[in-house]
N, C-alpha and C positions, 0 to 999 in steps of 0.2 A: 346789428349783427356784424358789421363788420369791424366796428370798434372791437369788437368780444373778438375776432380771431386775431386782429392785431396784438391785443393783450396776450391772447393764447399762443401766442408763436413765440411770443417777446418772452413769457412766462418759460416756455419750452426748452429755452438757452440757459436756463440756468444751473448751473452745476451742483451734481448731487452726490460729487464724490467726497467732500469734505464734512454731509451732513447725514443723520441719520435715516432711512428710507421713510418711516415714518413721521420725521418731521418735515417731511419735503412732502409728503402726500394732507398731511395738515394743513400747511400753509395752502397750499392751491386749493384742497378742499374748501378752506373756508374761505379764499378768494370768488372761488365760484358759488358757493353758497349752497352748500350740498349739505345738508343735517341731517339727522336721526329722524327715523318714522316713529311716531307711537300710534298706537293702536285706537283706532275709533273708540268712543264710549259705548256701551251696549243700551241699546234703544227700549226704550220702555215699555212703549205697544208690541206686548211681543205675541198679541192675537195677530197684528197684522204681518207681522215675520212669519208668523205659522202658515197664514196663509197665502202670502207673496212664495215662501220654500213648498206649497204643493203645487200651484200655477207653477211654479219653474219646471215643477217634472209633471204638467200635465198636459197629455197628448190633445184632452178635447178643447185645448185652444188652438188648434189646427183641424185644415176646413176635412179634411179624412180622417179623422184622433189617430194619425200615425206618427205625431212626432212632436216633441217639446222642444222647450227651449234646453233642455238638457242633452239634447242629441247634438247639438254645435257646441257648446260649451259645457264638456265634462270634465269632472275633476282628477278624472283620471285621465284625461288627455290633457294639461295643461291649461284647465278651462278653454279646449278650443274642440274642435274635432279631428285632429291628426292629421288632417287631408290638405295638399295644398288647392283644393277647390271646394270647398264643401259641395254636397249634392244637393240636387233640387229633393221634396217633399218624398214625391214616389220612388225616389232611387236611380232613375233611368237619364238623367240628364246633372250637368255639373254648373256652379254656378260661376262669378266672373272672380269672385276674390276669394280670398281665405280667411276662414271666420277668425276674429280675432279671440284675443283669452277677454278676460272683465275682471281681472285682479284689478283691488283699490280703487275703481270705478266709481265710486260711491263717497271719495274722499273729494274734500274742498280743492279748486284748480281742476277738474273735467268738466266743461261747460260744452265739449262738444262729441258727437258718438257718429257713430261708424267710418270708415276709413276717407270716405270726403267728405265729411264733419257734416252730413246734412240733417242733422238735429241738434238743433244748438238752445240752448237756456243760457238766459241775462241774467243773474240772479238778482243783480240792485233794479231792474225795472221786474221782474219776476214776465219776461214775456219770451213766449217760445217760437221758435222760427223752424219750422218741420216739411218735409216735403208733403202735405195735407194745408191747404195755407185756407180753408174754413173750418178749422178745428175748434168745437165750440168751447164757450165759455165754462162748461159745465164742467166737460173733460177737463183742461187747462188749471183750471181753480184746485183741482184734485192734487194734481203732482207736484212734485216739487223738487225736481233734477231731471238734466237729461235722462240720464240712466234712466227716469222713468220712461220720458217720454221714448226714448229708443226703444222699451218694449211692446212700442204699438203696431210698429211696423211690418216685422217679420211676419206678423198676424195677416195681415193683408196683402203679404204679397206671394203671388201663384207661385212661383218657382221654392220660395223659403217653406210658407205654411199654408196659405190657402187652397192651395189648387185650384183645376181648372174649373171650369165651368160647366155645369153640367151633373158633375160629381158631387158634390155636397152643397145644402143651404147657404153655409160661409160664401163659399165661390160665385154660388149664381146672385147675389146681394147688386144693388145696380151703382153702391159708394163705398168709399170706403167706413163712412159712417152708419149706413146700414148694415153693414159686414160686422163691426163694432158693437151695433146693436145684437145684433143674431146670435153673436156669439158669450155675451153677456146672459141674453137670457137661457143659451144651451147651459151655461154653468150654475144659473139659477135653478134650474132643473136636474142637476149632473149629483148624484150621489158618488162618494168617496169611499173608494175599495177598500173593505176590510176596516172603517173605522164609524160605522154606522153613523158617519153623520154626512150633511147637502153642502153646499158650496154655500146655500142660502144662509146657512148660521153660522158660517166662518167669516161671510159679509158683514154679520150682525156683530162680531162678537168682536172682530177689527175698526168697523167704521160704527158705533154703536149709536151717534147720532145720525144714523144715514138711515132711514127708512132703505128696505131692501128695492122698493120699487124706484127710488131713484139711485140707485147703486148704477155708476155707467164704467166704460173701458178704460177712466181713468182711475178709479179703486182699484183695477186691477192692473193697469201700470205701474203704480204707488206702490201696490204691496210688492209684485216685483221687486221691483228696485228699491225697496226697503230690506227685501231680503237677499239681495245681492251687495247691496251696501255694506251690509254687515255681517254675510259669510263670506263673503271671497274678499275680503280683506286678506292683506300678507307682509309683515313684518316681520320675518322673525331670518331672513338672511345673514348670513358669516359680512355679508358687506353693510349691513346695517347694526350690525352688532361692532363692527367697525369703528362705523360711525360713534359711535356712542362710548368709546373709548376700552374698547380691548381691543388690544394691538395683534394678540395672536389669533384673533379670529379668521383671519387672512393668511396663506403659506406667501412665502417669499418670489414664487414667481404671479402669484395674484396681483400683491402688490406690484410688481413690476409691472401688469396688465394696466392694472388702474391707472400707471403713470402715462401708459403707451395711449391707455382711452383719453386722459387729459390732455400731454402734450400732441398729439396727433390731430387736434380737433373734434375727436367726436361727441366728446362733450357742447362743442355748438348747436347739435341738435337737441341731444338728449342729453338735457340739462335736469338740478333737483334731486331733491332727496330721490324719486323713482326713476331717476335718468331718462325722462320724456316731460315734453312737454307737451301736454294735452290739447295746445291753442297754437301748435304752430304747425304749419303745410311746409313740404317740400318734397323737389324729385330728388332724386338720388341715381336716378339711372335704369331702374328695373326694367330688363328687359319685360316685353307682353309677349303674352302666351295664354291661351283658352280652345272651347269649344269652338271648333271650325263648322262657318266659316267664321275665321277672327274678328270680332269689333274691336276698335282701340278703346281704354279704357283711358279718359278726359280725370278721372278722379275729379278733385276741386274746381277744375275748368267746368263739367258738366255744372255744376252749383251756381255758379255765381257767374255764368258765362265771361273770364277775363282772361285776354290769350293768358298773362305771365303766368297765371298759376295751371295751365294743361297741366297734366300729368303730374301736379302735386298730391302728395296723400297725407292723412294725418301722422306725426310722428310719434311711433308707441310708448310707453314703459319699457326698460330693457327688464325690473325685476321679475326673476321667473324663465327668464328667455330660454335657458338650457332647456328645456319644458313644452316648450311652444312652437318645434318646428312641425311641418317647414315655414321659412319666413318669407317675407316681403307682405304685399297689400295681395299676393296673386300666388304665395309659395311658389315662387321660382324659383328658393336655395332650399333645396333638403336639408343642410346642416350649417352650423354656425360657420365652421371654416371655409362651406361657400361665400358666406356674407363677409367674412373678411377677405378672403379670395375677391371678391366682385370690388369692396371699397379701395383693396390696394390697386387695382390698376381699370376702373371704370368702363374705359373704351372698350377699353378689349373683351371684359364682358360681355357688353352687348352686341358686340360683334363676333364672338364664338360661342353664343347660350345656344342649347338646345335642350331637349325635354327628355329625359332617360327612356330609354324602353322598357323600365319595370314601371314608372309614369305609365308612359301609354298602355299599356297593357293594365292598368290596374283600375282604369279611368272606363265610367260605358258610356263614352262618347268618342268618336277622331278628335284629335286636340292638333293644332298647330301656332307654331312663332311666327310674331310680325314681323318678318324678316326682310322684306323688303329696302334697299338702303336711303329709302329716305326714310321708313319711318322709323331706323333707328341712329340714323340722323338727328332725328326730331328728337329720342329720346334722350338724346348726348346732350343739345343743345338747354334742355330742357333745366339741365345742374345747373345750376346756377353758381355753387361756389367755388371760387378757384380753385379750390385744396382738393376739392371731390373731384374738379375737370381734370385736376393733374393727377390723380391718382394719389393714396397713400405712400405706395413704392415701399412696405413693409418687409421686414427682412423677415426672413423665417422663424427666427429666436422673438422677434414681436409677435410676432403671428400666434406662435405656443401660448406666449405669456398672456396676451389679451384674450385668446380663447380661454384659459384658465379661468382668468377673472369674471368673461361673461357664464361659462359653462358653470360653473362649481361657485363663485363667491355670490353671484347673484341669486343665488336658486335657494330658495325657503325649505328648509327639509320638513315642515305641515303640508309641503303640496310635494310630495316626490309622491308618486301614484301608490306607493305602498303605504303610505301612512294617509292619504287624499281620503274623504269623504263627503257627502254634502253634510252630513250632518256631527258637525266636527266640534270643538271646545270652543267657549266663543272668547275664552282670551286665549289668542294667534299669536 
């Protein structure tokens, strides 16, 4: 890393009055090694796509059938849910972070899922490391990517989808591999609205050597994530069209963005054709803020209990971003030009954040900031890169120009909510 911003700063001096803007965005593009996205192959078993895209929108895999996996990640919300907290199950309480989008999720390079990577797949040993650490063999042998295995989770936990205990079979389970069970055979039983056919034959017709009786919570992981692999793909941005050599895909102050994202460092973090790197942690500064009373949120420190990474979180995909507010791991910034607002001067963020009162008011819980100064102390100290601890110090005319770039050259017009669907062409 630090080799990379020495390059990048040394990179950043060089004059680009003598050459053309385009060829000065070449050359570093392909210093950094940023290429063109092409589009996944389309998958064959497209029983098990059929039936991974109705488990995505169905409620009776939550422990009260009031809510899917499509309730946090819609496509008409930027695959996310709009909230900078999503809600717990019933409505009445909020959770600690904000759900993320799952564009490109399903592409090679995500080995790790939710925001303190605590679902991780190896893919050369094929072994998974999940907060479940007796996950059987049966399950495991089923999936075959994170992305599956992060769809097991939600399922099992009371605030997301289970509920409490008491209210439904799911809930009152005494594991979470009982729970797993329950709700397997609720769908082996569960007939499909308006299409006269069970869950049981869409089992069959997916995994067709799987006897229905051992069909377990990792077919329906798999299917999942086989249908999320291959709908929420997104390739088709004015910045990847870029890539790929039209120059006018870009207006002229985009490009100037691009230049302000490279020479600036931000490409240190988000790096790659998707500008994120899916395997790499860091803080950044975000202030905390949630339902009172406040717990601080360890991100990757909870995981792997190591002080340096507190308060580390995973670094996203920027493609789509205009799409996906609010941001951070917590939606602390409503809008993009908070988040460049926050990188250009760090401290100061975290020393003047607070929560709007269309926030609180919008929220049915009291929320409060960790506000205390030590612990945003801890969160200053937390940066680690020099360039973040000093702040950006961006002029206003960068500021334009890099919002341009992220708001409008990143953003896929297949997912702008008026053209969005789930069930959309499947070449993106």
């Amino acid at each position: 890393m630090k080799l990379l911003l020495l390059t990048l700063f040394a990179f950043a001096q060089a004059s680009v009055h003598a050459e053309d803007i385009d060829s000065v965005l070449k050359q570093k593009l392909d210093f950094f090694r940023v290429y063109p996205m092409e589009s996944m192959p389309v998958q064959e078993n497209r029983a098990q796509i059929e039936l991974g895209r109705r488990l995505f929108m169905e409620p009776a895999l939550s422990g009260n059938r009031n809510i899917s996996c499509m309730a946090c990640h819609h496509p008409m919300k930027g695959m996310s849910d709009g909230l900078p907290l999503s809600r717990t199950e019933d409505r009445k309480g909020i959770l600690k972070r904000n759900s993320p989008a799952v564009f490109n999720l399903g592409r090679p390079g995500h080995p790790f899922m939710f925001w303190d990577g605590r679902v991780h797949f190896e893919a050369s040993t094929k072994t998974f490391t999940t907060p479940e650490k007796n996950l059987s063999k049966e399950i495991t042998d089923v999936m075959t990517s994170a992305l599956s295995a992060q769809a097991l989770f939600p399922m099992v936990s009371m605030e997301e989808m289970k509920g409490k205990s008491g209210e439904n079979e799911i809930a009152d389970a005494k594991s979470n591999q009982e729970a797993w069970e329950r709700i397997v055979q609720r769908l082996k039983n569960e007939k499909i609205e308006g299409r006269g056919k069970s869950y049981s034959e869409l089992f069959l017709q997916a995994y067709p050597e799987t006897p229905v009786q051992k069909i377990n919570i990792g077919h329906v992981a798999e299917a999942i994530g086989r249908f999320e692999s291959e709908q929420f793909q997104s390739t088709g941005s004015p910045f990847n069209q870029y890539l790929k050599g039209n120059t006018e895909a870009l207006t002229l102050s985009q490009k100037k963005g691009l230049l302000v994202f490279m020479d600036r460092g931000c490409i240190a973090c988000h790096q790659g054709s998707e500008l994120g790197l899916n395997t790499f942690f860091a803080s950044v500064g975000v202030p905390q803020w949630g339902a009172k009373p406040m717990q601080k949120d360890l991100g990757r420190g909870d995981i792997n209990n190591e002080t340096f990474r507190k308060l580390f979180f995973r670094t996203p995909s920027l493609l789509n971003v205009g799409l996906t507010a609010p941001y951070m791991h917590n939606g602390a910034f409503a809008t993009l030009r908070d988040v460049i607002n926050h990188y250009s001067n760090i401290k100061n963020s975290i020393e003047t954040f607070s929560v709007s009162e269309t926030t609180r008011t919008s929220l049915p819980v009291e929320v409060e900031v960790l506000n205390d100064q030590g612990s945003k102390s801890e969160i200053f100290r937390s940066v680690v890169a020099p360039f973040l601890r000093n702040g950006l110090n961006l002029s206003e005319s960068e500021k334009n120009h890099l919002e341009a770039f992220l708001k409008e050259a990143l953003t896929d017009p297949n997912w702008v909510p008026a053209n969005s669907l789930v069930e959309r062409p499947k070449n993106h």
